[in-house]
C-alpha positions in Angstrom: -32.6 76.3 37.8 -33.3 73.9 35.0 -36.0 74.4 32.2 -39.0 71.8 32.3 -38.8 70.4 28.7 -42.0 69.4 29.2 -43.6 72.6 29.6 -41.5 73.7 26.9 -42.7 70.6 24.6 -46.1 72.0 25.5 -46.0 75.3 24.3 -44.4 74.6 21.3 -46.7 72.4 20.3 -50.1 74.3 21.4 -48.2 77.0 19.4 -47.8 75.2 16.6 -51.2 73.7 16.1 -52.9 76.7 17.1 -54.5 77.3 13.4 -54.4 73.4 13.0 -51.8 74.0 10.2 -49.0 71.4 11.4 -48.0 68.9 13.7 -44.2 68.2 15.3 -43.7 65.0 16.7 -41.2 64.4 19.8 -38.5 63.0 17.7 -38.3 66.3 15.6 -39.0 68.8 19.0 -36.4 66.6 20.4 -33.9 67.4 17.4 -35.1 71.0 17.7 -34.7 71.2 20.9 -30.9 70.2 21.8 -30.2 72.8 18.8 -32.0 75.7 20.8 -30.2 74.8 23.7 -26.7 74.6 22.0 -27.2 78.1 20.1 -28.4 79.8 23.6 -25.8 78.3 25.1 -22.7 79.4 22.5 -24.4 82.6 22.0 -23.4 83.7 26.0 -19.6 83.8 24.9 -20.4 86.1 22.3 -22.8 88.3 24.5 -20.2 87.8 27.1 -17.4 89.5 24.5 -19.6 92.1 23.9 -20.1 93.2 27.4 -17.0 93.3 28.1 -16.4 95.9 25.8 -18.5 98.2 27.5 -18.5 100.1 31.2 -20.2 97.7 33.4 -22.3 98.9 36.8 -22.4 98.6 40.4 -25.2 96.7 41.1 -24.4 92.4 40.6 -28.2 91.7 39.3 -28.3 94.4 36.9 -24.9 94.3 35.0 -25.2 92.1 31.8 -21.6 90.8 32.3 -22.6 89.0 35.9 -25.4 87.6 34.5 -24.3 85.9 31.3 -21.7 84.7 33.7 -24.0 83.7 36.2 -25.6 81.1 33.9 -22.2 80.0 32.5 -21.1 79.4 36.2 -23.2 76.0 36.3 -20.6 74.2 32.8 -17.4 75.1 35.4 -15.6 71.8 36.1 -12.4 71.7 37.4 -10.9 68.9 39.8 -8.7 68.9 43.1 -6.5 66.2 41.2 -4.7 65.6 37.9 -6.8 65.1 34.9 -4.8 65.0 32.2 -2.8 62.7 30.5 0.1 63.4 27.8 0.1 61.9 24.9 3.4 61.9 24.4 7.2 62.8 25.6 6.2 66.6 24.0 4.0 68.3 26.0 1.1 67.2 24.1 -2.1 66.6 25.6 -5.7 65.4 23.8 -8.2 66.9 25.9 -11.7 65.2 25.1 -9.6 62.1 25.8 -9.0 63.6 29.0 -11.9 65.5 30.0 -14.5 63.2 28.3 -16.7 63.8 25.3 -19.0 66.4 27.3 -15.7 68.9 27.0 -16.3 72.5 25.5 -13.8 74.7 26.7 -10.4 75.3 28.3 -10.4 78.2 31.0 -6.9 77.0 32.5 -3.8 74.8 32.7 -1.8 74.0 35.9 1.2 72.2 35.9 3.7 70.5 38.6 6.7 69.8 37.9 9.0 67.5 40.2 6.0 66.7 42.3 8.6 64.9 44.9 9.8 68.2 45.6 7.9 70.9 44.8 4.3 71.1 46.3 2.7 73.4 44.1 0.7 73.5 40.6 1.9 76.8 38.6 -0.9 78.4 36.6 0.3 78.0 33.0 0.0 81.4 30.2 -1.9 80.4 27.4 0.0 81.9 24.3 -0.7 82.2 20.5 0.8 78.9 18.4 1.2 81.4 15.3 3.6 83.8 16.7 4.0 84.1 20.5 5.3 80.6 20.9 8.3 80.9 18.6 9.2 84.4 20.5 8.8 83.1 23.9 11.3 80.3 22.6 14.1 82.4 21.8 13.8 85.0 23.9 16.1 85.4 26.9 14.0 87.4 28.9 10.6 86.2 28.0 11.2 82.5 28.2 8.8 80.2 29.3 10.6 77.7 32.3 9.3 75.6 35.2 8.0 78.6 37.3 6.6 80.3 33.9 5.1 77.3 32.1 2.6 78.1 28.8 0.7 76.0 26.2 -1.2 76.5 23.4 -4.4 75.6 21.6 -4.4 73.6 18.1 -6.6 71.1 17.2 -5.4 67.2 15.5 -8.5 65.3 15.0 -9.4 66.5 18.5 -8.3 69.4 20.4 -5.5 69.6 22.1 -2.8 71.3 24.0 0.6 71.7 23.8 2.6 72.2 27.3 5.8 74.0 27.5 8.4 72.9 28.9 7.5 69.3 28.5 6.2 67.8 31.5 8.0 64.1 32.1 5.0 61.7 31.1 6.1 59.6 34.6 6.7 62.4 36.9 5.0 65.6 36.9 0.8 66.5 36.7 -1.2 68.4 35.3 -4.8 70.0 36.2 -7.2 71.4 33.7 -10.0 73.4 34.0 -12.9 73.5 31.5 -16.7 74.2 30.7 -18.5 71.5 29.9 -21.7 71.2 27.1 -25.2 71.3 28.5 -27.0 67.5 28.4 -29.0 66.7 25.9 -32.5 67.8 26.2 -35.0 64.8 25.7 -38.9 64.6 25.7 -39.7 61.1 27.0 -43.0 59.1 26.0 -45.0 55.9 25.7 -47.2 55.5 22.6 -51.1 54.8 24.0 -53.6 54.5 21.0 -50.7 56.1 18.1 -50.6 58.9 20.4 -47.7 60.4 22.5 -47.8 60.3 26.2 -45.4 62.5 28.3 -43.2 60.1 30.2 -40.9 61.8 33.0 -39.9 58.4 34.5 -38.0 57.2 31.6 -34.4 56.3 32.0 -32.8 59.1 28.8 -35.2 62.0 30.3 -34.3 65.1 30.4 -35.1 68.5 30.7 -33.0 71.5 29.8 -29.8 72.5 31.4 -30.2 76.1 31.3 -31.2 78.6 33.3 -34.7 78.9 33.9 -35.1 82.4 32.4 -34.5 81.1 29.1 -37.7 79.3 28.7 -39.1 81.9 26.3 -35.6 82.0 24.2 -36.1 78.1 23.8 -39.7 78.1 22.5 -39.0 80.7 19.8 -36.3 78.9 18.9 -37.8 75.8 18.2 -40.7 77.6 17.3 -38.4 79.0 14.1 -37.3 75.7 13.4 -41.2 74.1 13.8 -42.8 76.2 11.7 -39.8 75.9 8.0 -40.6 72.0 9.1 -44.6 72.0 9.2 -44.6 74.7 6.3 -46.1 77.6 8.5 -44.1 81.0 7.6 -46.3 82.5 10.4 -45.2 80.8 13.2 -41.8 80.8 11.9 -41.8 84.8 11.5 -44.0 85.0 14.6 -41.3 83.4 16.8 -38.1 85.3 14.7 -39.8 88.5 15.4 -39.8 87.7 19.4 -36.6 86.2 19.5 -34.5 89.3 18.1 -37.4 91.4 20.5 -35.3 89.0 23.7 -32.1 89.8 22.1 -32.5 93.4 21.8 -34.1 93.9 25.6 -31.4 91.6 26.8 -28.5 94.3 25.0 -30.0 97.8 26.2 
């Protein structure tokens, strides 16, 4: 499923020095290269938006919704335990303290409450902190409780959650799912002779975590990022002009 960064590396850089107009060295493709990945990899939730704004179809391998979540599918993490710890006596919890620094998104919050007696985590309603959580407070119908839990999403030097109503700090769990970031990409060498050698047994190797249809999308990304650093507008424009080509065949 993964992309060779290797092969990537490869093409990029026979691109690149095609008209013996510039040179990228692994430290910069590297640089350039955990970018790419990042922007491919934030631009699915914006695609995914999009889709879902539209009639999808019938057939799995065809509809643009399935596949954008297809190749989100492999950053789902979610655990058969509690993984989260509060912060405090309100609710609070600091999730890349609890999910680590590889953390990118929520996609859900279960809570159980009096463990001892109730067996059960309760899938909690994520609410807006602006407006919703003040109204669900006071209202007598719409009131959040132990069966109808909720939380919200702020951010205090870190993100974090707030769960309502407070789970007790020595009694009751909590389970979070999330999507995790891709690893960081990394070219690999040993220097022979002041020249770079590809090195695939090195400890910090590795290639991308993406799905392996994307191997295009990365080179004219770091293609676009190559050629503003080695001063060549034409492989720059060359590789803009095929990536918005990708993006348009991938929206029809």
């Amino acid at each position: 499923m993964a992309v060779s960064v290797n092969k990537v590396y490869q093409t990029v850089l026979r691109l690149c020095n095609k008209e013996k107009r510039g040179f990228l060295t692994p430290k910069e493709f590297n640089l350039f290269a955990e970018t790419a990945q990042m922007d491919i990899f934030e631009q699915y939730f914006f695609d995914l938006g999009q889709f879902r704004r539209l009639p999808g179809n019938e057939t799995l391998h065809a509809d643009p919704r399935d596949v954008i979540e297809d190749k989100i599918a492999m950053f789902k993490q979610w655990s058969d335990s509690p993984n989260a710890t509060l912060v405090d006596s309100f609710g609070n919890v600091n999730l890349t303290n609890s999910l680590g620094s590889t953390f990118y998104r929520l996609t859900g919050v279960r809570v159980r409450y009096n463990p001892s007696t109730n067996p059960d985590f309760i899938l909690a309603e994520e609410i807006d902190g602006d407006t919703d959580y003040w109204i669900y407070g006071n209202s007598k119908k719409a009131s959040f409780n132990k069966n109808r839990p909720i939380f919200i999403k702020y951010y205090q030097g870190q993100p974090r959650i707030k769960i309502r109503p407070f789970p007790d700090m020595n009694n009751d769990l909590i389970r979070l799912n999330w999507l995790r970031k891709p690893s960081k990409p990394k070219w690999t060498y040993v220097v022979h002779q002041d020249k770079p050698y590809y090195n695939p047994a090195a400890a910090d190797h590795n290639d991308f975590e993406l799905h392996y249809s994307e191997e295009s999308n990365l080179v004219n990304k770091i293609l676009m990022m190559a050629g503003v650093t080695i001063d060549n507008q034409a492989v720059a424009q060359s590789a803009n002009a095929q990536d918005n080509k990708s993006i348009q065949q991938e929206k029809i």
